[in-house]
C-alpha positions, 0 to 999 in steps of 0.5 A, spaced: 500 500 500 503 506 498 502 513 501 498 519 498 503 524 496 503 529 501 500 536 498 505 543 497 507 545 504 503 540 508 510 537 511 512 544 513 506 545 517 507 537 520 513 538 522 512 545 525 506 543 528 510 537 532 515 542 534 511 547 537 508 540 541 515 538 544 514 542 548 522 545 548 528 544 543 528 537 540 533 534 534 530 532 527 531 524 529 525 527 535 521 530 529 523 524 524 520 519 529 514 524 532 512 524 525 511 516 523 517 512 520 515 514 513 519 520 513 527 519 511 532 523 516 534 526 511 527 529 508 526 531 515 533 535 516 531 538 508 524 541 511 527 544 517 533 547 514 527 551 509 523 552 515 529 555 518 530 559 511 522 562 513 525 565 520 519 559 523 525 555 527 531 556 530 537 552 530 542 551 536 548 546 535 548 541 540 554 536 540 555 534 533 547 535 531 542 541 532 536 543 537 530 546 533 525 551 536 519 554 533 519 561 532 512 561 529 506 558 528 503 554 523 498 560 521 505 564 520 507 558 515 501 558 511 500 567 511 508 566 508 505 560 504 500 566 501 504 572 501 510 568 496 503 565 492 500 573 491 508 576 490 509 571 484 503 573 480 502 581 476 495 582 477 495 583 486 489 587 486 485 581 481 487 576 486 485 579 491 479 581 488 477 573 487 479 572 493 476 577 497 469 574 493 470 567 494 470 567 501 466 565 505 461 571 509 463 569 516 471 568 514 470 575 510 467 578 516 474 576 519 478 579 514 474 586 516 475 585 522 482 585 522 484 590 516 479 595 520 484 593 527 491 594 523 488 601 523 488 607 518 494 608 513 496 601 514 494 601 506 495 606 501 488 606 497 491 608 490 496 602 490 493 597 495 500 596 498 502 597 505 505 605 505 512 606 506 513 609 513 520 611 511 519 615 506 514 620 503 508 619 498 509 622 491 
């Protein structure tokens, strides 16, 4: 019987997930074991290395191999998963728009919520980006 194949970014989210229930810093051989003897070591140590990347965990060398924490948590991963998907495409307020209109109305009250929260200013209504502080606008 084989596995199904896990989707993009689910692993990450996995191994994030089982360092942030461990409770304090652990080793990949840790995470390996937590996650099922399916996973190679190497697989395990490749994921956390990309994560570390993503500034979601840190390292600490121990002996010959290292200590991992998380510095995040899984909703972070996934807000960068989204972030890196929205950043690739030309059109950001055409993918904003769908997604905006595809949501549910309860996940859309949310969303108003939380932009009403970041306050004003926080967007520049003529580009849809977030302002930059350091500078003048034009």
């Amino acid at each position: 019987m084989t596995r199904a194949r896990r989707g993009q970014g689910e692993l990450e989210g996995q191994v994030l997930g089982a360092l942030r229930e461990a409770g304090g810093p652990v080793t990949a051989a840790w995470v390996q074991e937590r996650l099922g003897g399916d996973l190679a070591y190497t697989t395990v140590v490749t994921i956390l290395t990309r994560l570390l990347a993503k500034d979601v965990v840190a390292r600490e060398r121990q002996g010959r191999s290292f200590l991992w924490t998380p510095t995040a948590d899984v909703a972070r991963l996934a807000a960068l998963r989204m972030r890196r998907l929205l950043d690739g495409e030309r059109d950001r307020e055409a993918v904003l728009a769908s997604f905006v209109t595809a949501l549910p109305p309860a996940d859309e009250q949310v969303l108003r919520v939380l932009l009403e929260a970041a306050g004003p200013g926080r967007m520049n209504p003529r580009n849809a980006a977030p302002t930059d502080r350091g500078g003048t606008e034009d």
